[in-house]
N, C-alpha and C positions, 0 to 999 in steps of 0.2 A: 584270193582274199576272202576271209569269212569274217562274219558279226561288224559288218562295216554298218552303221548307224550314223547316217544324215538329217539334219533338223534343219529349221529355215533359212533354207537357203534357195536363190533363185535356179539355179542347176546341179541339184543332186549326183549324180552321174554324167559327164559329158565324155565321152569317146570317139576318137577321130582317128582315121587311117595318117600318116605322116604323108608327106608330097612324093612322087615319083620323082627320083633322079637318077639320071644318067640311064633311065630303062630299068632301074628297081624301085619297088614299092619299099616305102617303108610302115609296115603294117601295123593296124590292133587288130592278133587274132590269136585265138585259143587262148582266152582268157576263162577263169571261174570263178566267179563271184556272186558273194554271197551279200545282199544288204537290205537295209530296213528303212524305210522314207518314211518322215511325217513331214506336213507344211512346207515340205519345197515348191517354188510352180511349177517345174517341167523333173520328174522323177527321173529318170534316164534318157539321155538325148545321144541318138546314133546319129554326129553329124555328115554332110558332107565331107568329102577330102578337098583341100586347095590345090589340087589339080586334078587330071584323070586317072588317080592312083588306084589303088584296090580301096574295096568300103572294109567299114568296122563286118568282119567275118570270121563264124566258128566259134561266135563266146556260148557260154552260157550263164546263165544269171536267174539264181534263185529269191526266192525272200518276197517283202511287200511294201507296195508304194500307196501311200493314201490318206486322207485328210486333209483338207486345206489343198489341196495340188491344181490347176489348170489340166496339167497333162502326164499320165503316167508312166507312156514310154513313146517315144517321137524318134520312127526310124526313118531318114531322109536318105541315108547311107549304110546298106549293109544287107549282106544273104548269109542262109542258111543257120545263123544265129538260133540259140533255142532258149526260149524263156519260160520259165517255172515260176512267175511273179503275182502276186494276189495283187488285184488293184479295188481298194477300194474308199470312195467318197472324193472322188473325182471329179468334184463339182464346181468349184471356187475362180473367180476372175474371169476375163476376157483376153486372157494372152499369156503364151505367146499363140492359142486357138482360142476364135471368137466365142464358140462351147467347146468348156470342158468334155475333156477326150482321155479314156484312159489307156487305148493304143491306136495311133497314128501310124498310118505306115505310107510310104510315098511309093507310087510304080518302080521310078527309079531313080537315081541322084543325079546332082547336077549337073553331070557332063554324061548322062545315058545309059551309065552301069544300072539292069534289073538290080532292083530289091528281091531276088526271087528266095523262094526253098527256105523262111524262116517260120520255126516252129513253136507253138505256143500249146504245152501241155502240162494239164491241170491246173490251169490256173481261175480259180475264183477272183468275182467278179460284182459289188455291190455296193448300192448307192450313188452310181456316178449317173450325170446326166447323159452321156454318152460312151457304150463299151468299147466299140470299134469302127475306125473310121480307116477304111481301107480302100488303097488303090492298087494294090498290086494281085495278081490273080492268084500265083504260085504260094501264097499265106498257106499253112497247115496249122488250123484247131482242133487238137485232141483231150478232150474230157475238161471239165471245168464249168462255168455255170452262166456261159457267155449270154446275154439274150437280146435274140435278134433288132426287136422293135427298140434297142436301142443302138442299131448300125444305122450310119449315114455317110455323108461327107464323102469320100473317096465311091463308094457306090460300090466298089469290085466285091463279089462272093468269092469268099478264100476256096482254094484248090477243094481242100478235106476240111472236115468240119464234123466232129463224129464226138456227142456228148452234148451237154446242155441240157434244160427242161424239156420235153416233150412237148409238155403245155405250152411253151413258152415258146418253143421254136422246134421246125423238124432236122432228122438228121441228115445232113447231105452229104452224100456219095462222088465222086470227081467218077468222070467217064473214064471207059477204058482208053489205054493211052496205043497200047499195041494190042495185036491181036483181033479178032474177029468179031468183038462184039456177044451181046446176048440173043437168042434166037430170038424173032420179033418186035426186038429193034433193032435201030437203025447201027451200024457197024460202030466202035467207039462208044457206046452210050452203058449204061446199067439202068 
């Protein structure tokens, strides 16, 4: 889907895995899409599935969510997902998050499936009262204008984290995961 353009609406984008039956999922995944948000409150919502099925997984979604929104992108349900989304002026209301939040990410859905391995590159980032509110650790930020002293809420430091102001925030490196480590530190570490 390209040049998809949303205006005031309470859920600009809502995506849901279908129910498991019989021992098959019925999936939202390897989707591409492309769209533009103004004045919606919640810009994209990865919700839960209504049962233990698979999450929303494997999309990608370019473009920009912002003005007037509560929430830019609210992922409750889903991995590996990679977003290219500019979020900006994410400031407006008290719900469906008490602060405006321009990505929300949950550890994991509601029956236990990680939110793990979703990526978010290049995406700019300005005017919101809050950029990222993360609870899942496995998050990847690559390049963009993300800044820190505006993370809260979930508390979790995403995996990779590599771009943003200097000024504003340092770059952080995720440890090594196999392997021996660096000489003079501890095994695992960089």
């Amino acid at each position: 889907v390209r040049g998809l353009y949303v205006k005031n609406c309470t859920e600009a984008l809502a995506m849901q895995a279908g129910p498991k039956v019989a021992g098959y999922d019925s999936g939202c995944w390897y989707n591409d899409i492309e769209l533009f948000v103004y004045a919606c409150t919640r810009g994209i919502w990865m919700r839960n599935p209504p049962n233990a099925a698979s999450g929303v997984n494997r999309n990608t979604i370019t473009g920009r969510v912002g003005q007037e929104c509560n929430t830019g992108l609210q992922i409750d349900s889903g991995v590996t997902n990679t977003i290219r989304v500019h979020f900006e002026g994410i400031d407006d209301y008290t719900s469906p998050n008490t602060t405006p939040t321009a990505v929300k990410i949950a550890n994991s859905d509601a029956f236990g499936a990680d939110n793990n391995d979703n990526s978010f590159e290049g995406c700019f980032l300005e005017g919101n009262t809050r950029d990222l509110d993360n609870a899942n650790p496995y998050t990847r930020i690559i390049g963009g204008s993300w800044t820190a002293t505006k993370f809260g809420g979930g508390g979790v430091d995403p995996l990779i984290m590599i771009g943003g102001y200097p000024s504003i925030m340092p770059t952080i490196i995720p440890g090594l995961k196999y392997g021996e480590g660096v000489a003079g530190y501890p095994s695992g570490y960089i």
